[in-house]
N, C-alpha and C positions, 0 to 999 in steps of 0.2 A: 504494500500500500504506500502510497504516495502520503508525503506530511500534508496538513491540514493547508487547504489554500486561498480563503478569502471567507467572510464575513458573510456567513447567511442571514437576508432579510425573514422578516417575520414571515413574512405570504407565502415565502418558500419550505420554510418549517412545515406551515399547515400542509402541502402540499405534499411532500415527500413522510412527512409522519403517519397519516392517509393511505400509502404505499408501504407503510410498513419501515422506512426509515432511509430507503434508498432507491432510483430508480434507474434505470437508463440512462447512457446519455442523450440517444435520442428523444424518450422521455422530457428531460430534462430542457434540449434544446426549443421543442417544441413549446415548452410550456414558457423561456425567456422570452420565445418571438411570440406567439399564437395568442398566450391564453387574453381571453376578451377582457379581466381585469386588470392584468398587470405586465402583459408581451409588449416589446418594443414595437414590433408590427400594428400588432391590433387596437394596442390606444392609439395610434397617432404620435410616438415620443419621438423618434426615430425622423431626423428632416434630411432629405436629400440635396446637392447641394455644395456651391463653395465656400457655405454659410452654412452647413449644415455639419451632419456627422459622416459623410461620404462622400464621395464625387461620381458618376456616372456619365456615361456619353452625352448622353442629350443635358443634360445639366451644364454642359460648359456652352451650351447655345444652339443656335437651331440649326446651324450646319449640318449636324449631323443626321437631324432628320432629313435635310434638303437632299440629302444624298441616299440616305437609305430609303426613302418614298420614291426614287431612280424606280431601285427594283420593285418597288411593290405597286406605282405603277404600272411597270410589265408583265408583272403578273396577276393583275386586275384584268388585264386588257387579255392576254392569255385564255383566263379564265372567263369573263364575257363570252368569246369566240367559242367555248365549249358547251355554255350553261344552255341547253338548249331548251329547259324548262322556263326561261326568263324569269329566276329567281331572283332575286337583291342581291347583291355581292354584300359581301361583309368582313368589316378588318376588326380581329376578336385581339386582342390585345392581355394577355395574363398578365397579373400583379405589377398594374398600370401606374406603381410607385406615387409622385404626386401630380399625377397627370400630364405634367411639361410633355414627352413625348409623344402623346395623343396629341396635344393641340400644336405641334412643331407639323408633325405627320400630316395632319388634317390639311393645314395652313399649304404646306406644300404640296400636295395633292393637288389644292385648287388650286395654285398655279398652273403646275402641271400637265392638269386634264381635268379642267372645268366642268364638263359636260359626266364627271364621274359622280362625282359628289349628289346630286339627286338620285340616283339609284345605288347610292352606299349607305350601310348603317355601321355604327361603330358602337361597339360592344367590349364591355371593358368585365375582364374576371379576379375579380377579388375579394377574399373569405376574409378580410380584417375590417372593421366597422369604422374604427379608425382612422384609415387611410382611405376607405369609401366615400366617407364625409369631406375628406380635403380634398377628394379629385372633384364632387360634386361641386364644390365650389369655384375650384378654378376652371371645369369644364363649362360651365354656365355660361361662359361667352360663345361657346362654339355651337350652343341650338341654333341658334340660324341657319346655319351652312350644312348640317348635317343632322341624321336620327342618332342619338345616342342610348345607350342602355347598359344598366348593371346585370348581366345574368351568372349564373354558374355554371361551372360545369356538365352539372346536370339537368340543370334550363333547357341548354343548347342540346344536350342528348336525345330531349325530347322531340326537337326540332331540328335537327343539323343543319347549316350553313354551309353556302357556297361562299369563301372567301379564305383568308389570310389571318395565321395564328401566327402571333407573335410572343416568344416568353425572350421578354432583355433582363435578362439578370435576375431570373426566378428559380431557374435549377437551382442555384444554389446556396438558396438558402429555405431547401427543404432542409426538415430534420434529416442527422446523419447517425446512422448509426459510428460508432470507434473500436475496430478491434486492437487489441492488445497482445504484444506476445511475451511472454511471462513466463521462464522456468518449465521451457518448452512446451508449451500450450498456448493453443491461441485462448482468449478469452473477451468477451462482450465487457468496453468499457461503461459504467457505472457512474453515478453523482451518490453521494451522500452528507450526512452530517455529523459532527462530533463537540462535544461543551471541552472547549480552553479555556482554562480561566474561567468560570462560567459564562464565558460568550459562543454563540452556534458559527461554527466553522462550518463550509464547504473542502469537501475534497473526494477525491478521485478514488473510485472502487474497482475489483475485478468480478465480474460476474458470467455466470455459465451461459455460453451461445446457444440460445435455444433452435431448436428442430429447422423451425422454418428458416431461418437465417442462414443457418447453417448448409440446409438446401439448396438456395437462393446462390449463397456461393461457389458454392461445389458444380451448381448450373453452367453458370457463368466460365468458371475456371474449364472445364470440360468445353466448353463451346468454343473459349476466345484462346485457348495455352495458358491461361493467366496463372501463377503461383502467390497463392496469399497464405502465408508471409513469401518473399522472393528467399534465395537461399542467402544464409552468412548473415540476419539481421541481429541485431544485438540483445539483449534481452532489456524489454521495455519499448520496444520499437514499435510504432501506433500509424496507425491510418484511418481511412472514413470507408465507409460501405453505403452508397443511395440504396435502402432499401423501399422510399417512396417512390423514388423514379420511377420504377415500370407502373404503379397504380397511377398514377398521375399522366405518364401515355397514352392507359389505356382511358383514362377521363379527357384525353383531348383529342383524341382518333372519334373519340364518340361527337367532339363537338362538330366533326365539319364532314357535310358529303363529300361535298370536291376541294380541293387548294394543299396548298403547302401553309408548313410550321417552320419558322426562321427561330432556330434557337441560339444569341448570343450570350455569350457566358464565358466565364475563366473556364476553363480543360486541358488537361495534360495526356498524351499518352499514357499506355498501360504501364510499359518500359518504364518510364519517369514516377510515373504516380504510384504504383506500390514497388518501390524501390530501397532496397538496405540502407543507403546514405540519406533519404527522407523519413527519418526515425520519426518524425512529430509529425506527419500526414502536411495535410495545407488549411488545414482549419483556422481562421483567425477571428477576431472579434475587432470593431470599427466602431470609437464615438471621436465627435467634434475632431475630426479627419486624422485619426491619429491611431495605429495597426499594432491591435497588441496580441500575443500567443498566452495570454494570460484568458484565458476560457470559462472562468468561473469568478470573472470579478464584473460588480455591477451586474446581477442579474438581471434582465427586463429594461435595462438602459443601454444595453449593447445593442449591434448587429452584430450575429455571427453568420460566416459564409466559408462553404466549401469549395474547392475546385472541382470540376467535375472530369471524369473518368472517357474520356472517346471515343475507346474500343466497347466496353460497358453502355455508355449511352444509346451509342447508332445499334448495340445488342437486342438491346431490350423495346428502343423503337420498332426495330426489326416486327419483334415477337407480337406488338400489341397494335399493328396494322400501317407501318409506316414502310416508304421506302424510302432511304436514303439518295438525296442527290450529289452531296458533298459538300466539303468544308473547306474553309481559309480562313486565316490570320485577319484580323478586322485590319491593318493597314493594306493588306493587300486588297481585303473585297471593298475599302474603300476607294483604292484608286482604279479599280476597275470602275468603278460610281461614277467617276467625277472629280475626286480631290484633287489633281493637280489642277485641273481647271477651274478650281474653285478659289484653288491658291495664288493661281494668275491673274483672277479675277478682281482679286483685292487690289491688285494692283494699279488699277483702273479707276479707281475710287478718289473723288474730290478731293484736295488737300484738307479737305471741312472735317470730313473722315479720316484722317490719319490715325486719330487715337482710333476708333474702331476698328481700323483694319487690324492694328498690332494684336487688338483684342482677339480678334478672330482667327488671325495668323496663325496667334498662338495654338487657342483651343485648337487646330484643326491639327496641327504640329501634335498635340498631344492624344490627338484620337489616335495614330500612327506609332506613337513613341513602343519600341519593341521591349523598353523596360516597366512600359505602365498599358494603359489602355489598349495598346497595338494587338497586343499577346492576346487579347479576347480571339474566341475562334465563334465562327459564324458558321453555323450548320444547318441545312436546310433539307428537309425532309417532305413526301408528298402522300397523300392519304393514300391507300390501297384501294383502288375502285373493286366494289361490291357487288355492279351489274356488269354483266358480259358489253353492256352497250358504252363500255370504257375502258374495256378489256385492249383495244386497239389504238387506244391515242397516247402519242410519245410523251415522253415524261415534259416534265415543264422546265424552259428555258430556265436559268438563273444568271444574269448579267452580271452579278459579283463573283460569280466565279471563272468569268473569262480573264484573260491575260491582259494588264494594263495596259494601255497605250503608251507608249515613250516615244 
């Protein structure tokens, strides 16, 4: 067991005392983000932002939607030419953060293709009441131009949609599970609590991998070559396991009849991500823009986020009705977009604008940086047609993944 590691608040006493005095760490993680009274997600604590506790693409300005609306554009237009029922197209957008990138997207669109926006509705999914409440109000400028809606996952199951799933920076920060390798056995990492000095500590337990995890992995491994632990790790050496990921595919294969899911996210290779010399996984926690590996301080006031796994992800979309089109590095399926021309563009700009170009320079500078934002990887996947009567049509373009122009 690991020494005692930070300061349990009261709510979480109650909460793990309930459970019998210790639970998961997925557990655990779920109940810092999620829970309705006290997750950082679900209140609203959590601001995104260069004034916030995080930074995010569209957060450093709307460039980034100008360019990522490139492809979804094409793939509106794609899908139009397919829908032979004349359904509404639809851009479903998962944990739609505090809305900035709905309304950067929208805005760009109507530039774009005018004539779209009357037969689009935008539908935004998000299970935190929270963060609901703050998009409703910054979205409120955008009923004119378009239909908007709160639905869930299981809303749209009931109705599926023809359009465009987007999750920017949702994978991961599902709960993860953390195995642990400990005196030659792998083991399901734990949260608990213990009295120092009579004050309630957090700290770190080892607990028995139950059946289905265990499964789950042993799937996976057998399917991909994947070796968890890899060989030679040290004893103590830890990682993450999305064992939400495939239920949460299978809840988005359910939202859409026809179109592709753009999923951006941090992901590493298999090779990379369970790897001997990556003894502490990539799990981190983020307040007021500042990355700490300290996992169990400030409960309910952090974000915590994982990396996500490549070979495991495109796996398990595989299994739960997706087909993989492929991926790139966000600077590259940026400048397949447009970024250099966008960067030239400033150029052009009145001496009036000088400070705003540097502004923009910058941000766009930073969507590309291969030590920060660039390293997101952009994967795009296409729903599995159902009826034979789509059994014949080629998969769908993706202009981010052609080869820049130089």
């Amino acid at each position: 067991m690991d020494l005692p590691s930070a300061p349990c608040p009261a709510w979480l006493i109650t909460r793990l005392k309930a459970f019998g005095g210790s639970v998961s760490f997925h557990q655990y993680m779920d109940w810092v983000l999620n829970d309705p009274d006290q997750g950082a997600y679900a209140t609203g604590k959590l601001r995104i932002g260069v004034d916030g506790d995080f930074v995010t693409s569209p957060s450093l300005g709307g460039d980034f939607a100008q360019l990522l609306a490139v492809q979804l554009a094409d793939w509106f237009d794609q899908l139009e030419q397919r829908n032979h029922s004349d359904q509404r197209l639809t851009l479903v957008e998962a944990g739609p953060g505090e809305g900035q990138l709905a309304i950067d997207l929208i805005t760009a669109l109507e530039s774009l293709c005018p004539d779209l926006l009357p037969k689009l509705d935008l539908v935004l999914v998000e299970p935190n009441q929270g963060m609901a409440e703050r998009q409703r109000e910054r979205l409120a400028l955008l009923k004119p131009s378009v239909s908007i809606h709160w639905r869930s996952f299981a809303d749209l199951a009931a109705a599926p949609v023809v359009g465009v799933l987007l999750a920017h920076e949702v994978l991961d920060a599902l709960p993860v599970e953390r195995l642990v390798w400990r005196h030659n056995a792998l083991h399901r990492q734990g949260v608990g609590f213990e009295m120092v000095n009579s004050e309630p500590y957090l700290r770190f337990i080892e607990l028995p991998i139950p059946e289905q995890l265990k499964l789950s992995i042993e799937k996976a491994n057998r399917s991909l070559g994947i070796t968890i632990p890899p060989p030679n790790v040290p004893d103590g050496w830890c990682s993450e396991w999305h064992q939400d990921l495939e239920p949460w595919l299978k809840q988005a294969a359910s939202a859409l009849q026809m179109g592709p899911m753009l999923v951006i996210d941090y992901a590493l290779e298999a090779r990379r991500y369970f790897n001997a010399a990556r003894g502490d996984g990539t799990l981190m926690a983020y307040r007021q823009q500042m990355a700490s590996s300290a996992l169990l301080e400030s409960p309910g006031c952090c974000d915590l986020t994982a990396h996500l796994c490549l070979e495991t992800l495109q796996y398990q979309a595989e299994q739960q009705g997706w087909n993989c089109l492929g991926e790139v590095r966000q600077g590259q399926a940026l400048l397949a977009l447009g970024l250099a021309e966008q960067l030239y563009g400033l150029q052009k700009l009145p001496p009036t604008q000088l400070s705003d170009a540097f502004q923009r320079r910058e941000a766009l500078l930073r969507l590309v940086d291969p030590a920060g934002l660039g390293e997101f990887r952009w994967l795009a996947f296409e729903i599995k047609p159902i009826s034979s009567n789509h059994a014949e049509q080629p998969k769908l373009h993706c202009k981010f993944l052609e080869e820049p122009v130089r």
